[in-house]
C-alpha positions as CSV (number, residue, x, y, z in Angstrom):
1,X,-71.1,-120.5,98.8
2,X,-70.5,-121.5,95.6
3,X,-71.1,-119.5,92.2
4,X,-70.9,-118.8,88.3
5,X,-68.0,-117.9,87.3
6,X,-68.3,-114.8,85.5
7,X,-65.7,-111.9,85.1
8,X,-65.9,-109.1,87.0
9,X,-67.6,-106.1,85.1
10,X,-65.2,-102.9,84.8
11,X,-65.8,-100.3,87.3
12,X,-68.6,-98.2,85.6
13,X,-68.1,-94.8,87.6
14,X,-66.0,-92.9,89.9
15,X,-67.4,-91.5,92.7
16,X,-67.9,-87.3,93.4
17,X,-65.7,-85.9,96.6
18,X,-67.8,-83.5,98.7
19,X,-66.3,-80.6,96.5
20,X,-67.7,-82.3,93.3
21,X,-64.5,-82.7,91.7
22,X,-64.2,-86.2,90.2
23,X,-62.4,-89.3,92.1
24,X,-61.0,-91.4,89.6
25,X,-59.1,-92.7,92.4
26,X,-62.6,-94.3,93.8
27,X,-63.5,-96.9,91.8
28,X,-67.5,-98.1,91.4
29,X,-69.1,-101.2,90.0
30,X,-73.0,-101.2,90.3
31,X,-73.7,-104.6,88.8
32,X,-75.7,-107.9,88.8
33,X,-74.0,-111.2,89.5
34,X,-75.3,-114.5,88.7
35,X,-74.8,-116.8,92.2
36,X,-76.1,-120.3,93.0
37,X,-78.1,-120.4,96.5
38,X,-79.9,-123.1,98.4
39,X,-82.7,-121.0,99.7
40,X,-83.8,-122.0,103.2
41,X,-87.9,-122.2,102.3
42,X,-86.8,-123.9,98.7
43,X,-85.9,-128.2,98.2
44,X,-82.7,-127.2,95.8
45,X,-80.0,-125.1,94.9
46,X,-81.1,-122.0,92.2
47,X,-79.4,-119.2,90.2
48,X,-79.9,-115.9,91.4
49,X,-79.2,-113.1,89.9
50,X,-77.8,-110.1,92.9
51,X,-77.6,-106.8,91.9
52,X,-75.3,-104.8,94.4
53,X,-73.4,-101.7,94.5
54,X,-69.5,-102.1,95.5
55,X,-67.5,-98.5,95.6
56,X,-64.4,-96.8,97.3
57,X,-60.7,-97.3,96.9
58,X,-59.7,-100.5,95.3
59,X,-57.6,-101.9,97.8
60,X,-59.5,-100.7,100.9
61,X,-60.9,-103.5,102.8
62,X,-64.7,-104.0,102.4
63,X,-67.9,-103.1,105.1
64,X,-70.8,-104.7,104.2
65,X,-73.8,-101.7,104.8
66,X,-77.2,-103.0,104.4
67,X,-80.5,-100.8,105.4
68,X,-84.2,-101.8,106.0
69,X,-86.7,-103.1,103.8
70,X,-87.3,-100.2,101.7
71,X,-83.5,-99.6,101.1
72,X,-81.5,-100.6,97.9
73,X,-78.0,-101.2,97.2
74,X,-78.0,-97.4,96.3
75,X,-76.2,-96.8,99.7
76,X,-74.6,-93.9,98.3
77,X,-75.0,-91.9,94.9
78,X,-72.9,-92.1,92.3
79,X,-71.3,-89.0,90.5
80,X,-74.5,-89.0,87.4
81,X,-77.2,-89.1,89.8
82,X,-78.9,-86.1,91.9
83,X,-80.7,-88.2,94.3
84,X,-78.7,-89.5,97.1
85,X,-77.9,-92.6,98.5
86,X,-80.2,-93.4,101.7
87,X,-77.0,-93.5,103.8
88,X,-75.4,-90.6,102.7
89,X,-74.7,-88.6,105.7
90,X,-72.3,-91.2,106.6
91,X,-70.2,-92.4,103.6
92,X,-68.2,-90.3,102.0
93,X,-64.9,-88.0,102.3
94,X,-64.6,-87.3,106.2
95,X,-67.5,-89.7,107.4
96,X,-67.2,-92.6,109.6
97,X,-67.2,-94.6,106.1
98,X,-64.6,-93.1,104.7
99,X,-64.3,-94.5,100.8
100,X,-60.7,-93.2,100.7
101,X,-60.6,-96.2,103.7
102,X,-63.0,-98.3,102.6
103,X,-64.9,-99.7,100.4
104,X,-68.7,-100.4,100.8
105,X,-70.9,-103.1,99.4
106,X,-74.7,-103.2,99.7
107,X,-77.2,-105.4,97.6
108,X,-80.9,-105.0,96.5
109,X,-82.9,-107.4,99.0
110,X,-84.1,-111.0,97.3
111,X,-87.5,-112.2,97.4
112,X,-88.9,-115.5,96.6
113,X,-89.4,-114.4,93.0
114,X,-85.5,-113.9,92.7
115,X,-85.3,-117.8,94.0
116,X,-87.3,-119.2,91.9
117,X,-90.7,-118.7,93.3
118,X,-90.2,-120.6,97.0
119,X,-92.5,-119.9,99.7
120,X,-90.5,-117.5,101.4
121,X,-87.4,-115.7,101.6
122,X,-85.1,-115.5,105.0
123,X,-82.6,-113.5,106.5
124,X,-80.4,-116.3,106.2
125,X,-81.0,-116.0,102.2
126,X,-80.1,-112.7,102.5
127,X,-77.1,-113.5,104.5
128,X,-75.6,-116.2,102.0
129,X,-76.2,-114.4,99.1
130,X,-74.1,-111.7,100.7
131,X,-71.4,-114.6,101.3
132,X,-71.4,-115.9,98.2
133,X,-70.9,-112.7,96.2
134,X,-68.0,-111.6,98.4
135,X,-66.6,-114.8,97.7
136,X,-67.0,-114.2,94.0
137,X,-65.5,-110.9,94.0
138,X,-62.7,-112.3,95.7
139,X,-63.0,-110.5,98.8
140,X,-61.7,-112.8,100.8
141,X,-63.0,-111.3,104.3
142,X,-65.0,-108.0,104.6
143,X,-63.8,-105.7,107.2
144,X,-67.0,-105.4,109.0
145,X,-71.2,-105.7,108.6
146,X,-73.1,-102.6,109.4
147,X,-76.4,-103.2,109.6
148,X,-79.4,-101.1,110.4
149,X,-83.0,-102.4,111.3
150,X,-83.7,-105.9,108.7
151,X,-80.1,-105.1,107.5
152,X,-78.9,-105.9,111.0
153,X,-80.7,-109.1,111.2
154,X,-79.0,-110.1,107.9
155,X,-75.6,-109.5,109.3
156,X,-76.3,-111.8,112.7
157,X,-77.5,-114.2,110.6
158,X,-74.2,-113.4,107.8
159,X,-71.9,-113.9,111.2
160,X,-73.7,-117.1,112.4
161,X,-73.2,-118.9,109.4
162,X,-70.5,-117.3,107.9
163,X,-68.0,-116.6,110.4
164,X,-64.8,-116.8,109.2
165,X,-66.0,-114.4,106.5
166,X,-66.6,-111.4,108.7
167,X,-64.2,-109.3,110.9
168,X,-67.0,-107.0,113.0
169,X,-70.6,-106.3,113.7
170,X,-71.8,-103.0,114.1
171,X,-75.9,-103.4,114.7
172,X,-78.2,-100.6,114.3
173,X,-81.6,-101.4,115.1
174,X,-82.1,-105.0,115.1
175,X,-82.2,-108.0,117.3
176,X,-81.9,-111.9,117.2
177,X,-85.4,-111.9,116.5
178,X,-88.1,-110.0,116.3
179,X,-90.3,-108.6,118.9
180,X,-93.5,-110.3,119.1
181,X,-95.9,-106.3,119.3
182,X,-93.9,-105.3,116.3
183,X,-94.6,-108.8,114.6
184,X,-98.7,-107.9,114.8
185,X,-98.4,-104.5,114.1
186,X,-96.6,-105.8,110.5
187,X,-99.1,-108.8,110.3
188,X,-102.1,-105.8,110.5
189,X,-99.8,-104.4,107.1
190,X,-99.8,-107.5,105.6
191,X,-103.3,-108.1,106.1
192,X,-104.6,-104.7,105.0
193,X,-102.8,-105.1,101.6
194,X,-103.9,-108.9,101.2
195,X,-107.1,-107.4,101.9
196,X,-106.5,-104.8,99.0
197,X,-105.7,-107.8,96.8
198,X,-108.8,-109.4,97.0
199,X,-111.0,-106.2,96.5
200,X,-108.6,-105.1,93.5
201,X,-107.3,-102.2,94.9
202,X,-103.7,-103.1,96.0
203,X,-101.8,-99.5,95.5
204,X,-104.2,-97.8,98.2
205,X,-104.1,-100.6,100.5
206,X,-99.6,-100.6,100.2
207,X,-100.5,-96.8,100.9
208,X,-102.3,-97.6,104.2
209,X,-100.3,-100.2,105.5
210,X,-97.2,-97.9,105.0
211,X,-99.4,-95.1,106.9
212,X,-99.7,-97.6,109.6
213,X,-96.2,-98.5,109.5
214,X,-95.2,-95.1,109.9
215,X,-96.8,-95.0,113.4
216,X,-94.5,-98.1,114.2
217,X,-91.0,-96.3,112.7
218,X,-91.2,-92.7,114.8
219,X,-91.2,-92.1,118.4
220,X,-94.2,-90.3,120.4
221,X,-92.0,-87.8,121.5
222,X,-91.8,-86.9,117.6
223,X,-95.5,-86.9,117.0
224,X,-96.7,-85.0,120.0
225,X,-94.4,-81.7,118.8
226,X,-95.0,-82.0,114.8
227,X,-98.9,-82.9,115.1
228,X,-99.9,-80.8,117.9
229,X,-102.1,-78.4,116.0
230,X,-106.3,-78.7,116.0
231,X,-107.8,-80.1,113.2
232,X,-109.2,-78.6,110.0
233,X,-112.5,-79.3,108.7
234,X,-112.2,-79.6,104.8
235,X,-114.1,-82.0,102.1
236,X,-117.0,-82.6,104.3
237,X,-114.5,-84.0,107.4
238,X,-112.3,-83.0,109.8
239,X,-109.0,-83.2,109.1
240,X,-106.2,-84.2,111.7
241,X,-102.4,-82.7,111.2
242,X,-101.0,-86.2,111.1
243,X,-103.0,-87.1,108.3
244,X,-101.7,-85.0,105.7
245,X,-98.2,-86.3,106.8
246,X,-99.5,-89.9,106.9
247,X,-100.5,-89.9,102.7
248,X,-97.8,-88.2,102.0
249,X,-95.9,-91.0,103.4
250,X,-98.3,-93.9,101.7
251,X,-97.9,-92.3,98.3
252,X,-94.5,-91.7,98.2
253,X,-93.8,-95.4,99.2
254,X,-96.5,-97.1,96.3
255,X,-94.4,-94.9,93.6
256,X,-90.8,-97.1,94.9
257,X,-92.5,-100.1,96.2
258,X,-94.5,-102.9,94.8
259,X,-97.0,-105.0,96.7
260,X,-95.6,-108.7,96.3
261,X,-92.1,-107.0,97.4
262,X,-93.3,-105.3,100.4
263,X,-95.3,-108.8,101.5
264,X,-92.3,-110.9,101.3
265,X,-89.7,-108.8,102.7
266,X,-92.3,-107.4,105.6
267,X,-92.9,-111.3,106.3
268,X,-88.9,-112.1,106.3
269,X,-88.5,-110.2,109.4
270,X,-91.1,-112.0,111.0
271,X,-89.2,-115.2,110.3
272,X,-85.7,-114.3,111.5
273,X,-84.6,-116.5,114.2
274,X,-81.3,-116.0,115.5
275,X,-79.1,-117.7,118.1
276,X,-76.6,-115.3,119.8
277,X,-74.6,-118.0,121.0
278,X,-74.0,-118.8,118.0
279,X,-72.5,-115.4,116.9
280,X,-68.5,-115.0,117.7
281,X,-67.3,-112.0,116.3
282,X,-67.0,-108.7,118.4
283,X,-70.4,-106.7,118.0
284,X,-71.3,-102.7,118.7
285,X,-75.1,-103.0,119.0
286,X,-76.4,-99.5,119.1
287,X,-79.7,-98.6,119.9
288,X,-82.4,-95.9,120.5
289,X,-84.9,-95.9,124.5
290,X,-87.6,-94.7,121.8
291,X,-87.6,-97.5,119.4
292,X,-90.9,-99.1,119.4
293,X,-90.3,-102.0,116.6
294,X,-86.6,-103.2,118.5
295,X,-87.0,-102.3,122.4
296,X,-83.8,-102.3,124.2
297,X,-84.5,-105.1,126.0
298,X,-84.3,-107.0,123.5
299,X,-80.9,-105.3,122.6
300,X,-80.1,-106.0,126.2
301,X,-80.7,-110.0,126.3
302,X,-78.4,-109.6,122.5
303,X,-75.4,-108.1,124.1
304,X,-75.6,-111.3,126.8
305,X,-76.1,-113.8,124.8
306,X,-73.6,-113.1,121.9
307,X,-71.3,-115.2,121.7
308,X,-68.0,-112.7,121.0
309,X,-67.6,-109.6,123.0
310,X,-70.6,-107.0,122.7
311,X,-71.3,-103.2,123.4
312,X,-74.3,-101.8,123.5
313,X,-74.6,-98.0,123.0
314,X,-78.2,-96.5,123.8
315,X,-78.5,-92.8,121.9
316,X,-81.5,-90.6,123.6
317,X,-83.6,-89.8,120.6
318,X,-87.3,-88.7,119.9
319,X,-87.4,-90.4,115.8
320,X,-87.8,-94.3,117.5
321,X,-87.1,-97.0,115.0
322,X,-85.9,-94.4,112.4
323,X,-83.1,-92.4,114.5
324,X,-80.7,-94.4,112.8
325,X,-81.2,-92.1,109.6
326,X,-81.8,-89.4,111.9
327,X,-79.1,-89.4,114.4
328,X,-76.1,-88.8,111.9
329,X,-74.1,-86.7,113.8
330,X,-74.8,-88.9,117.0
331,X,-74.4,-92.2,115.6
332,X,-71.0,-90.9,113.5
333,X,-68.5,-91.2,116.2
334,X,-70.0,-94.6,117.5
335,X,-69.6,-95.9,113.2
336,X,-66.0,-94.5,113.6
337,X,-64.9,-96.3,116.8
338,X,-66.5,-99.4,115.7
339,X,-64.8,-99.7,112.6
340,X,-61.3,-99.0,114.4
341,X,-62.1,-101.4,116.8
342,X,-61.6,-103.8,114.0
């Protein structure tokens, strides 16, 4: 893909080893970079503008890590901030992504307002933008795509158009397409906050539909030992355990997430369409029996199809959809092999 050319912005941080002392060595740009795209739902090419994250040692090779939805290119905090990144537990000194070894890039998710107001945006938009901004960093080839839930739909749809781009997959999650029980329970979402659109109350309807969502992302095995307890009657009502944890969830995700966002990207994984064949580089697709949203069989038909060679690692886990932030210590060594295996 093409792009602007621009210069490179200077490095604006160095990144904290797990002591604290400063890493001058690891080198950070967290920056926004002006690309031209032909977006797949739009009739020409546009400027976008990607905002992405790109840290470690400056001559390690580069692994693409991209999360769901609701992540950012904040993949992993940088030295002046307390929060941490949402992948944490695996990049750092001593973790499978070792920044010493590599560097990692991650971007903020487009949506049509980013291209130019088109009807929708794709996983293949996703993918190109990706392309085209490691082509303007002068990256050449990244070492590998690790992607987790929509992330990993991005990085099948990165390999099937931009091949020679991309050394590895390593597939958390996510599938060729998406399974047609997870695709209603997200068009339910997307209807209950369109529905909070029309009768002006859009932040309490987000709240719900992430509520709901919630019930999609954990596993039942989870739910029966947190939310065991009997109900307490309070404010006129009964009140079950779940609940509490529910609207803790739904408020938590209005304060970070907008409604317009959360519309377009939820629909985006309804669009993804894959075809495995098409997909020729060597893929570790790891996956979790509890996983409601991406069954294994659907993992399953993945690994036969792809094109290159495939393993599939299943992990026994109670958090479904979301034991790929859970599992760290479980999903560590599998991150480790698969990036040797480059």
């Amino acid at each position: 893909m093409s792009s602007q050319p621009q210069p490179v912005p200077p490095p604006v941080s160095a990144l904290v080893a797990a002591s604290g002392a400063m890493r001058p060595d690891l080198t950070t740009q967290r920056c926004t970079r002006r690309l031209t795209l032909t977006p797949k739902y739009g009739s020409a090419p546009c400027e976008v503008d990607v905002r992405y994250l790109w840290c470690g040692a400056p001559d390690a090779p580069t692994v693409i890590v991209q999360g769901g939805i609701s992540a950012s290119r904040d993949v992993v905090a940088l030295d002046d901030e307390a929060a941490p990144g949402w992948w944490q537990a695996q990049i750092g000194a001593g973790l499978p992504l070792d920044l010493d070894r590599y560097r990692v890039l991650s971007i903020d998710w487009l949506t049509p307002a980013d291209l130019g107001g088109v009807q929708a945006v794709s996983s293949e938009d996703q993918a190109d933008a990706l392309a085209a901004l490691v082509e303007a960093l002068g990256i050449g080839r990244v070492h590998a795509f690790v992607g987790s839930s929509y992330g990993a739909m991005a990085a099948l749809a990165f390999a099937a158009r931009h091949p020679y781009a991309l050394g590895r997959l390593v597939l958390l999650c996510g599938a060729h397409r998406p399974h047609p029980l997870a695709t209603a329970q997200r068009s339910v979402q997307r209807g209950i906050v369109r529905l909070g659109l029309d009768c002006g109350q859009p932040e309490q309807a987000l709240a719900l539909a992430r509520q709901l969502a919630m019930t999609t992302y954990r596993g039942s095995e989870e739910f029966a030992r947190r939310f065991n307890a009997a109900p307490e009657f309070r404010d006129g009502r009964f009140h079950f355990p779940v609940e509490d944890y529910l609207e803790h969830a739904g408020r938590r995700f209005v304060e970070r997430f907008d409604v317009e966002r959360f519309l377009a990207l939820s629909e985006s994984i309804d669009l993804h369409d894959v075809t495995p064949e098409q997909v020729a580089a060597p893929a570790t697709l790891i996956g979790f029996p509890s996983d409601r949203l991406v069954p294994l069989a659907d993992l399953c038909e993945l690994q036969r199809r792809l094109h290159g060679a495939a393993t599939l690692e299943v992990v026994e886990s109670p958090y479904g959809h979301d034991a790929f932030l859970k599992e760290t210590d479980r999903i560590a060594p599998l991150l480790r092999d698969a990036l040797a295996g480059c």
